[in-house]
N, C-alpha and C positions, 0 to 999 in steps of 0.2 A: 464671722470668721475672726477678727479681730478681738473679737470680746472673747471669744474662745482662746484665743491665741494668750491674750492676757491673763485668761484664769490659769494658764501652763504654766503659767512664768510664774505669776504670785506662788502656784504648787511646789515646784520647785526649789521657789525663794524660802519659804515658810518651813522647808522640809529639811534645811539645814541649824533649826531653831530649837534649841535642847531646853528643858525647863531644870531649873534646879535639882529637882528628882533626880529626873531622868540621869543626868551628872552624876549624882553621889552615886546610883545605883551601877551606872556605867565601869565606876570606880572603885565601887565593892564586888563588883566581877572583876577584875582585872586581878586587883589583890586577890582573891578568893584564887582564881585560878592559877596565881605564882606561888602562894600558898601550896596547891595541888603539886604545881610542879616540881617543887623543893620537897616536897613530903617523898614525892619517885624518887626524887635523887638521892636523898639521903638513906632511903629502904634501897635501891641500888648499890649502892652503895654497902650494904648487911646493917646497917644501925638500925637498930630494934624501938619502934616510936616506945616514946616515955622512960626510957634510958638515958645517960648524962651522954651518951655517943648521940645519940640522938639531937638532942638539945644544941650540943656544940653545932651537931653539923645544918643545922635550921640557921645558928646563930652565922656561921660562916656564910652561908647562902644569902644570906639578908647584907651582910657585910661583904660582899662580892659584886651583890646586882648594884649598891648603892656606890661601890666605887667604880664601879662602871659607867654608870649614869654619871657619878664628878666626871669622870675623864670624858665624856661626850659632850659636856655642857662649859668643860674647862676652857675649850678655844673663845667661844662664846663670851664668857667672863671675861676673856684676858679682852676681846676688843671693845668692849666695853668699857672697861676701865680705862684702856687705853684714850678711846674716846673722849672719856671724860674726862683726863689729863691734860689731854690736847684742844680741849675746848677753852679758848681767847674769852673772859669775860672783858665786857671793855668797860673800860674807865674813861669818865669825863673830868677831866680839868676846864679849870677856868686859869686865867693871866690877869695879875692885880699889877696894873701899871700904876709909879708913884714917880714925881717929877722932884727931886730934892735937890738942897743946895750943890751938891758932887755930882747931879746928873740924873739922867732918867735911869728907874730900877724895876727891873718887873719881878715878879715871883710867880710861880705855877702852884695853886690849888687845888685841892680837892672840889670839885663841882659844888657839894652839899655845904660845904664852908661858905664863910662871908667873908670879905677880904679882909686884914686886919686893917685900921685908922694908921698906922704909924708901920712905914717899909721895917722888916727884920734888921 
């Protein structure tokens, strides 16, 4: 039952695993049939395929889907960036104490430095 049980699950697991192919191919359908879909629209349209009305209106349609797809992906971008804005890289100092004739002087460094011999 258990071993049964297991081979379900590996099925399952395994069955969400696309090979390379299978991807391009996934994605040469997808084109292929917005392709199709823009061909209705612009023959809907009366543009006569292989006419410059034609052309135009393929080129608009590509130019429509694509600024649509910006505007869906734009919120996306913008927190991202934001994100990345907003992220605190830290910084390590070090403190070079120096005890001179006028008293003790400290300075703050950069971590990767060496202290200087002689206070600034």
């Amino acid at each position: 039952m258990n071993r049964l049980f297991g081979l379900a699950v590996l099925g399952v697991a395994l069955s969400g695993c696309v090979s390379a192919e299978q991807l391009k191919a996934q994605e040469t359908a997808r084109a292929a049939a917005l392709e199709a879909k823009d061909r209705a629209t612009c023959q809907s349209y009366g543009a006569v395929e292989s006419s410059d009305g034609f052309a135009r209106c393929m080129a608009d349609q590509r130019r429509i889907r694509a600024e649509a797809q910006a505007a869906e992906e734009a919120p996306m971008a913008a927190l991202r960036a934001r994100a990345q804005a907003e992220t605190v890289k830290p910084t390590f100092t070090q403190v070079c104490r120096y005890d001179t004739m006028s008293g003790p002087v400290a300075i703050t460094i950069d971590a990767m430095k060496i202290c200087p011999l002689n206070p600034p």
